[in-house]
MIBANU-28139 format. One record per residue (C-alpha): residue number from 0; residue in one letter; x, y, z. Coordinates in Angstrom, 3 decimals. Each point is the difference from the previous one (the first is absolute). Layout:
BEGIN
<NUM; A; <X; Y; Z>> ...
***
This chain:
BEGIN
<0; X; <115.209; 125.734; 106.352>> <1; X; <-0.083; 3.257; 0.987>> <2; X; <-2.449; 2.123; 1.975>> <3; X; <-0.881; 2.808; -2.937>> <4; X; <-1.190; -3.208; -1.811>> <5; X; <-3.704; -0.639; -0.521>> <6; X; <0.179; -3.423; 0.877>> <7; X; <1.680; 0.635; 3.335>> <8; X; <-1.249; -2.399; 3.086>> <9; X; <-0.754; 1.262; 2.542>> <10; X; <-1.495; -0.690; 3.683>> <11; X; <-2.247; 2.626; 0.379>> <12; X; <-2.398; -2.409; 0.903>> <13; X; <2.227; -2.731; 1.926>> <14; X; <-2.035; -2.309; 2.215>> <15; X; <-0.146; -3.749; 0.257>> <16; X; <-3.593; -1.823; -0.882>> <17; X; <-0.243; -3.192; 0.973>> <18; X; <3.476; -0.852; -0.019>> <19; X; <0.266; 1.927; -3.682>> <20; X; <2.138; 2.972; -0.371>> <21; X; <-2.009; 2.533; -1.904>> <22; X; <1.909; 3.003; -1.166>> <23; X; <-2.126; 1.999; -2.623>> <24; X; <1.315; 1.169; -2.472>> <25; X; <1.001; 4.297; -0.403>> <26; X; <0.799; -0.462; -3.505>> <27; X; <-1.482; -2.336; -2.537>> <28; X; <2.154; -1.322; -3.924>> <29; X; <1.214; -3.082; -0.061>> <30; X; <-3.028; -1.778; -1.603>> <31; X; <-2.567; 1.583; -1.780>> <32; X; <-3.368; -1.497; 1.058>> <33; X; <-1.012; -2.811; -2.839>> <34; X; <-3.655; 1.051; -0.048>> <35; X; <0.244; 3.168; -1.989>> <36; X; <-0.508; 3.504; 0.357>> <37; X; <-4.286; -0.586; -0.372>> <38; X; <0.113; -2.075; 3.507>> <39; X; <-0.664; 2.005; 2.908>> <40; X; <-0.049; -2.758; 2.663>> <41; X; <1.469; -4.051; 0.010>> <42; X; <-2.519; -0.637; 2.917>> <43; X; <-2.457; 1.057; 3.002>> <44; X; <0.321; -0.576; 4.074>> <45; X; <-3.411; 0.444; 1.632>> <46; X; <-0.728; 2.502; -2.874>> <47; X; <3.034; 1.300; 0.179>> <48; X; <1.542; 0.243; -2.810>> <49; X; <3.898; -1.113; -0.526>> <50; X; <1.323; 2.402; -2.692>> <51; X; <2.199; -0.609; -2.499>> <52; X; <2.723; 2.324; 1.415>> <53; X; <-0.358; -1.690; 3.215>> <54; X; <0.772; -3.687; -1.729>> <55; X; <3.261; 1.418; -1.870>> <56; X; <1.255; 1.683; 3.171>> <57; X; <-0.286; -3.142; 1.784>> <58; X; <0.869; -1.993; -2.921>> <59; X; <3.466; 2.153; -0.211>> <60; X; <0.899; -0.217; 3.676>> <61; X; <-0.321; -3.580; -0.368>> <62; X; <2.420; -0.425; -3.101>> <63; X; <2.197; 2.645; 1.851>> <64; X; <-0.020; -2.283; 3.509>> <65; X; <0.713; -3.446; -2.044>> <66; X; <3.036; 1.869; -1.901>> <67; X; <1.520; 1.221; 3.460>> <68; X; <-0.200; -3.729; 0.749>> <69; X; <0.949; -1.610; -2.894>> <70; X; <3.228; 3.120; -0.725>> <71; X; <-1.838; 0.701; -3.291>> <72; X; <-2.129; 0.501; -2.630>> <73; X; <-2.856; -2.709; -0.272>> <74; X; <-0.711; -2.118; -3.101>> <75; X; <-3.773; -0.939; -1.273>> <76; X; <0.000; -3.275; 1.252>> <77; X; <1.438; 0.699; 3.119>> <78; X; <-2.929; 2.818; 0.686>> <79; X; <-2.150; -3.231; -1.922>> <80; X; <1.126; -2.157; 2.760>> <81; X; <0.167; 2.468; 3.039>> <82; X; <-3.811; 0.520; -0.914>> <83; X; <0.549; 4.117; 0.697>> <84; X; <-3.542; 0.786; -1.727>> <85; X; <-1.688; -2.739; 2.462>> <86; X; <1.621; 1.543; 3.215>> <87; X; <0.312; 3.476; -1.008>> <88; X; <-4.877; -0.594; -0.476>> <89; X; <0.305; -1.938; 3.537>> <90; X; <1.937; 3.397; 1.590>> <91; X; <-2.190; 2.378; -1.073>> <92; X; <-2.764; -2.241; 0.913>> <93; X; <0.988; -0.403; 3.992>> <94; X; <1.512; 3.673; -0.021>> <95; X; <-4.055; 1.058; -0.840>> <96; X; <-1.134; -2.770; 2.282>> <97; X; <2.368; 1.164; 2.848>> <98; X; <-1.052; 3.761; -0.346>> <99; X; <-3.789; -1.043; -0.004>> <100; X; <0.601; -1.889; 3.316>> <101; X; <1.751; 3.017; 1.455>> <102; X; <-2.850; 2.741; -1.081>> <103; X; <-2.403; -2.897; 1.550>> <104; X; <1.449; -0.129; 3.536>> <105; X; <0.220; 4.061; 0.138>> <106; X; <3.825; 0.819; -0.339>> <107; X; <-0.021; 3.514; -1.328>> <108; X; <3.353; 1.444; -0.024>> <109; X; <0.578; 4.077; 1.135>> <110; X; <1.015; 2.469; -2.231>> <111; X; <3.344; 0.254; 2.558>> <112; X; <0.770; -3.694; -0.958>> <113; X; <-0.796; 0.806; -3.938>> <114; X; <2.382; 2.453; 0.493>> <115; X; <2.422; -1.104; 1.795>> <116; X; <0.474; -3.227; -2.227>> <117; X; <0.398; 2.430; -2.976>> <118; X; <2.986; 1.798; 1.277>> <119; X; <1.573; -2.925; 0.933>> <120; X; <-0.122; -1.491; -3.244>> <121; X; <4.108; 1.012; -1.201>> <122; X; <-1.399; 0.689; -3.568>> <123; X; <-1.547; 2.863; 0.871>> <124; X; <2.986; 1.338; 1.915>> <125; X; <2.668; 2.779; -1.003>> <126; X; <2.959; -0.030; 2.674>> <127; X; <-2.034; -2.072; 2.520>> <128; X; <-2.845; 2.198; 0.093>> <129; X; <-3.447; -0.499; -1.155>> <130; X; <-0.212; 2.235; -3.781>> <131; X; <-3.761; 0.967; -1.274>> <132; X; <1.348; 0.614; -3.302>> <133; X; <1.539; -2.809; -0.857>> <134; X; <-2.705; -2.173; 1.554>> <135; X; <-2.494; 1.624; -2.448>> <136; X; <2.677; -0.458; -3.149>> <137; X; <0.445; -3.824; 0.838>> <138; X; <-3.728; -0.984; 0.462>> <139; X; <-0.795; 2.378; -3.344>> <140; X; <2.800; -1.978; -1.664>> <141; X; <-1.611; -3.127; 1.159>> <142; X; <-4.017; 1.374; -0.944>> <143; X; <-0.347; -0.015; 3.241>> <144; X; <-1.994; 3.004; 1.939>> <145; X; <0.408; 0.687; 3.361>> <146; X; <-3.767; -1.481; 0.758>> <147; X; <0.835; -3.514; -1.171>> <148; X; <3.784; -0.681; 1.118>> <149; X; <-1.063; 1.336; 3.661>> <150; X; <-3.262; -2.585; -0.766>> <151; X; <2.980; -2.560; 0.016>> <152; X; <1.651; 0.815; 2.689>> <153; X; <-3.288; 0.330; 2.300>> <154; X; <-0.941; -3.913; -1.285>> <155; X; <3.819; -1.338; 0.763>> <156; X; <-0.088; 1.219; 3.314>> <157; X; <-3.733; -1.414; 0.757>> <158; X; <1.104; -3.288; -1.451>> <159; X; <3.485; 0.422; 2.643>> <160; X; <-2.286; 0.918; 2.984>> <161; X; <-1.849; -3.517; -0.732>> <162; X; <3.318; -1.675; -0.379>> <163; X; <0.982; 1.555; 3.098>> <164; X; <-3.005; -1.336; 1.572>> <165; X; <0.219; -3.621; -0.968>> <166; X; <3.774; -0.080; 1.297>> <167; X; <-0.963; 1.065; 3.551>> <168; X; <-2.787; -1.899; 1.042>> <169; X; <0.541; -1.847; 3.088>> <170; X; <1.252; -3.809; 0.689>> <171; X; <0.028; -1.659; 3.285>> <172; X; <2.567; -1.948; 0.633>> <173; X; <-2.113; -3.625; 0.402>> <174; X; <-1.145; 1.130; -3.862>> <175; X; <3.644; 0.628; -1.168>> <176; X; <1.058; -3.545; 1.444>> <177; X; <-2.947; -1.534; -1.209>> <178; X; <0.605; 1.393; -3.613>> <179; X; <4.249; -0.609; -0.036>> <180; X; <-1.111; -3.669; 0.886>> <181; X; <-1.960; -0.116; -2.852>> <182; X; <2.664; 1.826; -2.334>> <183; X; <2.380; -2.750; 0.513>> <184; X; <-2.118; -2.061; -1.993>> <185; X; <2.037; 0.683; -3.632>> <186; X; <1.138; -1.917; -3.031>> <187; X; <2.399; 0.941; -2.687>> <188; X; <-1.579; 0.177; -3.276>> <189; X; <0.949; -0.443; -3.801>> <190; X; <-2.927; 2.024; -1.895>> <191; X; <-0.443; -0.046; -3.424>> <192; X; <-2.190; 2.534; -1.964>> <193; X; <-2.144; -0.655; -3.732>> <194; X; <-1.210; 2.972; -1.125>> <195; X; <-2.399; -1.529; -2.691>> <196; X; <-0.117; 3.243; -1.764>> <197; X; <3.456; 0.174; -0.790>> <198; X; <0.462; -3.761; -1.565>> <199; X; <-2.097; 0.770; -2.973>> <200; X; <2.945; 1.223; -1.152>> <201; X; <1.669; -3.696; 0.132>> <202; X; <-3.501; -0.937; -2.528>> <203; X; <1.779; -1.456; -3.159>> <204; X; <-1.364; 2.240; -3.230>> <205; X; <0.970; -1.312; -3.597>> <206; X; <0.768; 1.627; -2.981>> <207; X; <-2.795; -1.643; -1.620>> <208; X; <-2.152; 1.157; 2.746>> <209; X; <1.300; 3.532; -0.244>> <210; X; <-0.736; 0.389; -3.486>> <211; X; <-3.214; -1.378; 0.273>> <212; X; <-1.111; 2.747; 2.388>> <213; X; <1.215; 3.040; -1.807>> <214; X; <-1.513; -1.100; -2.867>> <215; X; <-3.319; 0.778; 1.549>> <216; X; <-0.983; 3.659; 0.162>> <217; X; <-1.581; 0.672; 3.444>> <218; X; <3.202; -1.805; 1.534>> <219; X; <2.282; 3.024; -1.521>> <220; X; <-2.055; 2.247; 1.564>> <221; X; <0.503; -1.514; 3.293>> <222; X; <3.644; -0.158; -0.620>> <223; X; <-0.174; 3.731; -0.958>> <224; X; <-1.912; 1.043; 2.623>> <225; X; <1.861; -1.494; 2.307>> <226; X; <3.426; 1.553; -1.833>> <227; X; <-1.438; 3.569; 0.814>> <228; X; <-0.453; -0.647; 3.496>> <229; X; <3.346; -0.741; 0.517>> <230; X; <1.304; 1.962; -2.418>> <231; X; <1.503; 2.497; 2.338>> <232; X; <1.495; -2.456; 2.069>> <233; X; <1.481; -1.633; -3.023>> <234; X; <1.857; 3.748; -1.147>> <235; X; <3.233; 0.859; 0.768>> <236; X; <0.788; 3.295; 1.000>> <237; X; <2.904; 2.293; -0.731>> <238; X; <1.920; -0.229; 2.620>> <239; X; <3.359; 2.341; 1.579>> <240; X; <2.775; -1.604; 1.850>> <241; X; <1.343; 3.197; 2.762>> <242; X; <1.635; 1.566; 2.570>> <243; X; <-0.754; 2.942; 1.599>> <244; X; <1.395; 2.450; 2.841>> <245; X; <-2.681; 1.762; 2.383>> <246; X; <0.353; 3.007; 1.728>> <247; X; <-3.277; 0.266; 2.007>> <248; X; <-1.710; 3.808; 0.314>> <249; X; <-2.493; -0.797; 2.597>> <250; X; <0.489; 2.498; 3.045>> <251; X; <3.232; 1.570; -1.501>> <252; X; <1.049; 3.352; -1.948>> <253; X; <-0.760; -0.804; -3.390>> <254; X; <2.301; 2.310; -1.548>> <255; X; <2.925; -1.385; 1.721>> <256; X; <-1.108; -3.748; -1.141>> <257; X; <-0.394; 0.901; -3.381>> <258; X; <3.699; 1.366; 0.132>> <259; X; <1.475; -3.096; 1.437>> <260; X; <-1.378; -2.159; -2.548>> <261; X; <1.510; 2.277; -2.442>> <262; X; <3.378; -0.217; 1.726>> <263; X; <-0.546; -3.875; -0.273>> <264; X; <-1.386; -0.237; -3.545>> <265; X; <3.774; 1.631; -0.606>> <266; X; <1.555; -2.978; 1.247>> <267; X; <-1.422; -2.666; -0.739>> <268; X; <0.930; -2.340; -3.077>> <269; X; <-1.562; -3.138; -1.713>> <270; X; <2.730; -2.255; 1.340>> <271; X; <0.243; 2.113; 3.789>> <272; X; <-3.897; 0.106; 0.505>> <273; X; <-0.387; -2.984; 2.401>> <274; X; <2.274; 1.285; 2.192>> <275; X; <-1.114; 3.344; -0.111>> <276; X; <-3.387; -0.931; 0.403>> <277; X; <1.277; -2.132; 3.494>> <278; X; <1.454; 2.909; 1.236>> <279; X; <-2.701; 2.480; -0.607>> <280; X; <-3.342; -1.564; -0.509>> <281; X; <-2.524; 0.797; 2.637>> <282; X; <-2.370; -3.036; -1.533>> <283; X; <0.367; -2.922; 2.747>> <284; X; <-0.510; -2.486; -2.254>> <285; X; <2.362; 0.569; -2.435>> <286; X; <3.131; 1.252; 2.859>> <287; X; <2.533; -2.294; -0.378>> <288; X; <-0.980; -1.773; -3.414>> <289; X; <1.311; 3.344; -2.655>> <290; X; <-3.771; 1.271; -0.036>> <291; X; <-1.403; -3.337; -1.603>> <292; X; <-3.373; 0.162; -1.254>> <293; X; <-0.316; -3.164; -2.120>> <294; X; <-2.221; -0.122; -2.336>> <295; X; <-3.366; 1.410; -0.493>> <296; X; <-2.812; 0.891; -2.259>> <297; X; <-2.328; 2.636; -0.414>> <298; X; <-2.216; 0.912; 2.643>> <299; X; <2.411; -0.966; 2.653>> <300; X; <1.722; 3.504; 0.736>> <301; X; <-1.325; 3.053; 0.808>> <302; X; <-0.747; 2.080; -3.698>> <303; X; <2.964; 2.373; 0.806>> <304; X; <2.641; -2.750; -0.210>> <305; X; <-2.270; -2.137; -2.403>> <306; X; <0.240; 3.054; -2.829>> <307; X; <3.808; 0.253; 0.525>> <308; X; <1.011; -3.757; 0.381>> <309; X; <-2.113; -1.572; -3.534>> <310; X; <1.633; 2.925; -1.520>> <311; X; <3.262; -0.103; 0.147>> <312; X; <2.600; -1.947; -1.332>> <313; X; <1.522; -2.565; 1.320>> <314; X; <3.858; 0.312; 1.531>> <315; X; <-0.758; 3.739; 0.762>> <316; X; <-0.591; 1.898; 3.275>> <317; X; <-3.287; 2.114; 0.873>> <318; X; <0.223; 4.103; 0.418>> <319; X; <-1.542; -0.018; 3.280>> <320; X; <-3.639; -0.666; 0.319>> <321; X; <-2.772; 1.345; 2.009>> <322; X; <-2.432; -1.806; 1.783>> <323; X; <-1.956; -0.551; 3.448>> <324; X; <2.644; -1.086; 1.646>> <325; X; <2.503; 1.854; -0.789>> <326; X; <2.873; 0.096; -2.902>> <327; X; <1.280; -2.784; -1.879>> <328; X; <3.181; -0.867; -2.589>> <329; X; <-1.221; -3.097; -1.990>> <330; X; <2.184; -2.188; -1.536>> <331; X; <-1.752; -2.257; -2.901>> <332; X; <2.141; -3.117; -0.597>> <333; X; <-2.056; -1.891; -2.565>> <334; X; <-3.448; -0.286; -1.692>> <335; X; <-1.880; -2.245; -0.832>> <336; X; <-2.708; 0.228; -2.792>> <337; X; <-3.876; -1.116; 0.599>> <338; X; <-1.710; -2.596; -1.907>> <339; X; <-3.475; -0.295; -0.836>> <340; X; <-1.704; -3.388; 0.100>> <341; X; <-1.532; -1.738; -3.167>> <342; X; <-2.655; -2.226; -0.341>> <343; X; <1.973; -1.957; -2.260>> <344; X; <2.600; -0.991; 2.695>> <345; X; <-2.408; -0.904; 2.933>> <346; X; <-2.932; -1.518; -1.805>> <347; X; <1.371; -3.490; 0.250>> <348; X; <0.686; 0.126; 3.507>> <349; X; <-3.593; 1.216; 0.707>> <350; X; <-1.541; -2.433; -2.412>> <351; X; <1.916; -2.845; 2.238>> <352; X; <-1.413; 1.275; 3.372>> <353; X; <-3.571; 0.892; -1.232>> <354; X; <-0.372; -3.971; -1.158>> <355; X; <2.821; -1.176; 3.258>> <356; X; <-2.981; 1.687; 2.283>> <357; X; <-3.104; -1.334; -2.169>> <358; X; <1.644; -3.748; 0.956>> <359; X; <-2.175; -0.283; 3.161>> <360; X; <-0.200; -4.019; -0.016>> <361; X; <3.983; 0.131; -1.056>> <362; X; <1.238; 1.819; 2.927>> <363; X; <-2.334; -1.816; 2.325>> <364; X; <2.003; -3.065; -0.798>> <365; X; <2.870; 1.690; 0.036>> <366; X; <-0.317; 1.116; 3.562>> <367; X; <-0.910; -3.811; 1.316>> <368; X; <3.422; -0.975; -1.772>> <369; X; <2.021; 2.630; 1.481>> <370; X; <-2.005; -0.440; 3.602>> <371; X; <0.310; -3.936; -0.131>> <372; X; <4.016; 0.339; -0.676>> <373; X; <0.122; 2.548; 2.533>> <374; X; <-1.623; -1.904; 2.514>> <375; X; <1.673; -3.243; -0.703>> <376; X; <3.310; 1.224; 0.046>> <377; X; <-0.833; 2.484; 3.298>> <378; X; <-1.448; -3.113; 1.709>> <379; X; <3.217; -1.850; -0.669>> <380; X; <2.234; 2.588; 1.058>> <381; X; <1.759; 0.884; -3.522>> <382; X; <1.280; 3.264; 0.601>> <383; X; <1.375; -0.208; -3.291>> <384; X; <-3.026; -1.108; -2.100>> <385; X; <-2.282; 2.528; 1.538>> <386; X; <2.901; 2.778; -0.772>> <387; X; <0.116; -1.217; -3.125>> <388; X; <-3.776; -0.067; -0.447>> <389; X; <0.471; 3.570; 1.898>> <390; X; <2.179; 1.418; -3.331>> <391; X; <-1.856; -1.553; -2.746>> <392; X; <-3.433; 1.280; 0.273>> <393; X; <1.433; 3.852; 2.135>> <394; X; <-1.795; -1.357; 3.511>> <395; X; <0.275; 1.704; 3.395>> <396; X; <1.986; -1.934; 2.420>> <397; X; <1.153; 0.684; 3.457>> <398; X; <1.012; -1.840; 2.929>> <399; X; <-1.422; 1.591; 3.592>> <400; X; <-0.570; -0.572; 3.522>> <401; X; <-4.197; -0.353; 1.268>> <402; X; <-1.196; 0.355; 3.211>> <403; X; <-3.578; 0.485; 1.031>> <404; X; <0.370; 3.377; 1.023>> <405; X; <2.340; 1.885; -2.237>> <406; X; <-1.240; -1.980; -2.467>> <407; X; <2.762; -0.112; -3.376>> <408; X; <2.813; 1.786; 0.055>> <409; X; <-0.180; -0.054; -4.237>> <410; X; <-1.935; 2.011; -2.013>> <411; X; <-2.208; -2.602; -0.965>> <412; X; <-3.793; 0.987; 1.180>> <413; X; <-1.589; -3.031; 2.563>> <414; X; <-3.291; -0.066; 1.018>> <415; X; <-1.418; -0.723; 3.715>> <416; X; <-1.283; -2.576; -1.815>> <417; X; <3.424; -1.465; -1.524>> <418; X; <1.555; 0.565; 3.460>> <419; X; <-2.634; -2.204; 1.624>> <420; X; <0.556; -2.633; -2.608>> <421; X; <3.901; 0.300; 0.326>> <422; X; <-0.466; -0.170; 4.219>> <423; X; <-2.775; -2.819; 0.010>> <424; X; <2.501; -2.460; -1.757>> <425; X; <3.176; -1.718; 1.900>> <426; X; <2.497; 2.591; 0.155>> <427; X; <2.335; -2.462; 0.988>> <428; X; <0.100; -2.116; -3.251>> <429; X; <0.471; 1.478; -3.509>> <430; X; <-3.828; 1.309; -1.704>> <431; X; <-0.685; 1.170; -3.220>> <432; X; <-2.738; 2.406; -0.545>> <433; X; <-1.622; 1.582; -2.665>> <434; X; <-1.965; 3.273; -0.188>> <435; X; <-1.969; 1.457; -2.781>> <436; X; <-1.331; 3.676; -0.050>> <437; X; <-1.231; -0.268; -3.992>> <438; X; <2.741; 2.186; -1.007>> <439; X; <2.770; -1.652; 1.713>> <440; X; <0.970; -3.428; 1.175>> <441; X; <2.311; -0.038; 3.171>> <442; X; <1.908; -3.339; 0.672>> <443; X; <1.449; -0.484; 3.238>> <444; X; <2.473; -2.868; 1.177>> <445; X; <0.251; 0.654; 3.892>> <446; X; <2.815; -1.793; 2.407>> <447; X; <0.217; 0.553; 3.871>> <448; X; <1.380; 2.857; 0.847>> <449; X; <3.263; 0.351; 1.897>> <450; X; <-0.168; 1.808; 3.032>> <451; X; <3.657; 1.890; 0.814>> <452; X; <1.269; 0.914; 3.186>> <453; X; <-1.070; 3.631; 0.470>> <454; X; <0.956; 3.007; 2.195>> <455; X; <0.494; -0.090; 4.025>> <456; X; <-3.265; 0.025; 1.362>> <457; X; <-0.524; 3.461; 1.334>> <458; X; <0.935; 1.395; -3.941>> <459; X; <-2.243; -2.653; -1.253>> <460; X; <-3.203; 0.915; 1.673>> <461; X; <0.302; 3.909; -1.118>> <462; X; <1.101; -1.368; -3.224>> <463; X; <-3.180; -2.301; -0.012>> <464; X; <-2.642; 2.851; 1.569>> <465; X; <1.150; 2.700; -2.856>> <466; X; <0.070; -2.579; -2.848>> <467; X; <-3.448; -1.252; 0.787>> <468; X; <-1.366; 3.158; 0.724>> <469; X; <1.105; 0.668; -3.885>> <470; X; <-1.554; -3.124; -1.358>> <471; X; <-3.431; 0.221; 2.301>> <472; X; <0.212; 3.786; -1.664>> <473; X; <0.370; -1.429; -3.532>> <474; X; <-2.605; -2.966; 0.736>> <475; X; <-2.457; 1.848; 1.109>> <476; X; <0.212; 3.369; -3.334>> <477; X; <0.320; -3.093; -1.962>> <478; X; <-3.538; -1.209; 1.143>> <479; X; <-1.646; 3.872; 0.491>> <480; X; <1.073; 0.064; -4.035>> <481; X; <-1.222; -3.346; -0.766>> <482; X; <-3.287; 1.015; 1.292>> <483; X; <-0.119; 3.570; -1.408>> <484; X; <0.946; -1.390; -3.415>> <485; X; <-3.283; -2.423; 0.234>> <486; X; <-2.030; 2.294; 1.142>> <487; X; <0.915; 2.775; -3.059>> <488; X; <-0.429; 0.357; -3.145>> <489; X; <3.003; -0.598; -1.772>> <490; X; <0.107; 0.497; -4.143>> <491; X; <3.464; -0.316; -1.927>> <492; X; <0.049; 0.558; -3.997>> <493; X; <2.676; -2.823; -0.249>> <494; X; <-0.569; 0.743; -3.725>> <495; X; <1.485; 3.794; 0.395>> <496; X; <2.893; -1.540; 1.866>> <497; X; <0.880; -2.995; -1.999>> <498; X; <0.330; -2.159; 2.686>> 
***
């Protein structure tokens, strides 16, 4: 996507929070925030409050992050089962916790380091310079002032000054041979994850059932209620499919811009315009792919291009447009009309997952069937049961290495707790162990683990000293936010969200 686009990533913000990448957001569309436009906040850190705009933004880079890894767009169960609303709460909730803890110990950056991080940043940049204007036209783009994005900036480099700090403290060496001795204690794991919130959907409903509870009044206006929450999630959008060509204005003769893109507009044709747009585009992201845009709704370009691109028919070419960033030719290859969602077609599906969720006693048995096959077939060693298992009910399953100092190299969450019950057993035998949080259930089949022959010795031991350094670091933010977290006040409106 390109960079004139409002939904742009961008690392203005890049640092790595306990062992997170967190790269905030510049420009926000992808997902409009569920709550409506009447909620002001989805929560509160220490008072604090986390604001709506601050959810989406996070909420976007994390839809943006999982397609880059998955090579495209993401369906609603996959952002069901990737639980984005759970992690993008818990990111917003250590990013406050983090920038408490650095205020606490007294790291107040200098207006030279504000500064200097600023011009840095390549977005605000015109020919590798540093350009006040169009660092004022991107934040006001963005609703940003000048007060809050520098706010940012002065809390990501307090939180990288603590980071810094954890990664340097010292280790004798009887410590670091003490510790590596007790890293070799590891076991390979298969670890299984129920969700119990998500296997209400697996709650048999009847028809008779169905009908029964629409016939009574107050349950249609919890079906309806529940439509117009959604609603806007639940509308389709008119959408463009386009290419464009970019000729950036930033730091250059305008006049002499203008003209070029005039000479260009003369040459380019419907069926010539991807080439055309590889040989003269000055957007990165679309060099070398004819200017693709894809396809987008409202709200995701700047209003310039917006005005011109829903306007226009498709198969045609763009006079050149004005905007920001400098002049564009547009090609629109096809529309696609909006819908509006109806009652009508949703209330059934509601209906079903109002009574699937009102089943308390049904899916408690249903999780003791699913966790008594799991466990039977994980104690036996049926890769192919629990994978089967696995698909049936949409469980998260992974197969990782555990040792007592790196902990799991999934992204399944252990306590110290677990870890103590995983260590205190035989490691040398096969274990089965079972962990329960109240939201999740975590099954764990555990086998020795298999140590390999590793580097020569000298490569080894610097290989060993940095890599424990890193997980000591990790360990120890891990524990400073465990204990901040208890210690503050945290309130989430898991209504707003819809988690």
């Amino acid at each position: 996507m390109s960079e004139f686009t409002k939904n742009k990533t961008a690392g203005v913000f890049a640092t790595v929070l306990i062992g997170i990448i967190i790269l905030a957001f510049m420009f926000t569309g992808y997902q409009q925030f569920e709550g409506g436009g009447s909620v002001s906040s989805v929560g509160s850190v220490g008072g604090q409050p986390i604001k709506v705009e601050e959810y989406q933004q996070e909420y976007n880079r994390q839809i943006e992050f999982y397609k880059q890894i998955m090579g495209g767009e993401i369906s609603a169960k996959q952002l069901e089962t990737l639980k984005i609303k759970e992690s993008t709460i818990k990111n917003i909730v250590q990013r406050k916790l983090m920038s408490k803890f650095a205020k606490d110990l007294g790291t107040f950056p200098s207006d030279e380091e504000v500064k200097a991080e600023i011009k840095a940043l390549p977005y605000f940049q015109s020919n590798g310079q540093f350009d006040v204007t169009r660092y004022k036209a991107i934040l006001a783009q963005n609703r940003l002032t000048p007060l809050e994005f520098e706010q940012d900036v002065v809390d990501q480099i307090r939180m990288r000054k603590v980071q810094d700090l954890s990664a340097h403290f010292p280790l004798s060496k009887g410590y670091t041979a003490d510790l590596n001795k007790f890293r070799e204690d590891k076991v390979n794991a298969e670890i299984v994850t129920i969700s119990k919130n998500s296997l209400n959907q697996f709650i048999e409903v009847s028809n008779d059932e169905l009908a029964k509870f629409m016939a009574v009044e107050t349950n249609q206006k919890r079906v309806e209620s529940m439509f117009n929450e959604r609603k806007e999630t639940l509308n389709k959008p008119e959408e463009v499919t386009a290419r464009h060509i970019l000729l950036m204005s930033q730091g250059k003769d305008e006049a002499a811009v203008k003209t070029q893109i005039e000479k260009i507009a003369k040459e380019v044709t419907v069926a010539n315009f991807a080439a055309k747009a590889n040989q003269y585009t000055e957007d990165p992201s679309g060099k070398g792919k004819g200017g693709e845009l894809g396809s987008f709704g409202k709200g995701r370009m700047v209003p310039e291009f917006e005005e011109v691109a829903f306007t226009q028919k498709p198969g045609t070419i763009s006079a050149p447009v004005k905007t920001a960033y400098g002049y564009h030719l547009i090609l629109v290859e096809k529309k696609t009309e909006g819908t509006v969602a109806k009652l009508a077609d949703f209330k059934d599906k509601f209906a079903r997952e109002i009574i699937q969720k009102d089943k308390v006693e049904d899916l408690k048995n249903l999780t003791v069937s699913i966790a008594n096959g799991m466990r039977k077939a994980l104690e036996a060693g049926n890769e192919s049961e629990v994978k089967a298992l696995v698909a049936k009910y949409k469980l998260q399953y992974s197969k990782s290495g555990i040792n007592r100092i790196d902990g799991i190299s999934s992204g399944t969450y252990l306590s110290t707790d677990n870890m103590n019950a995983i260590f205190a057993a035989d490691v040398t035998k096969p274990q089965f162990h079972s962990f329960d949080d109240g939201s999740n259930l975590v099954m764990i089949r555990t086998t020795p683990g298999v140590v390999v022959a590793d580097l020569a010795a000298e490569a080894k031991a610097a290989s060993d000293q940095t890599s424990l350094q890193n997980a000591l670091s990790k360990k120890m933010m891990d524990e400073i936010l465990k204990d901040l977290e208890s210690n503050t006040r945290v309130k989430i409106n898991t209504n707003a969200i819809q988690m």
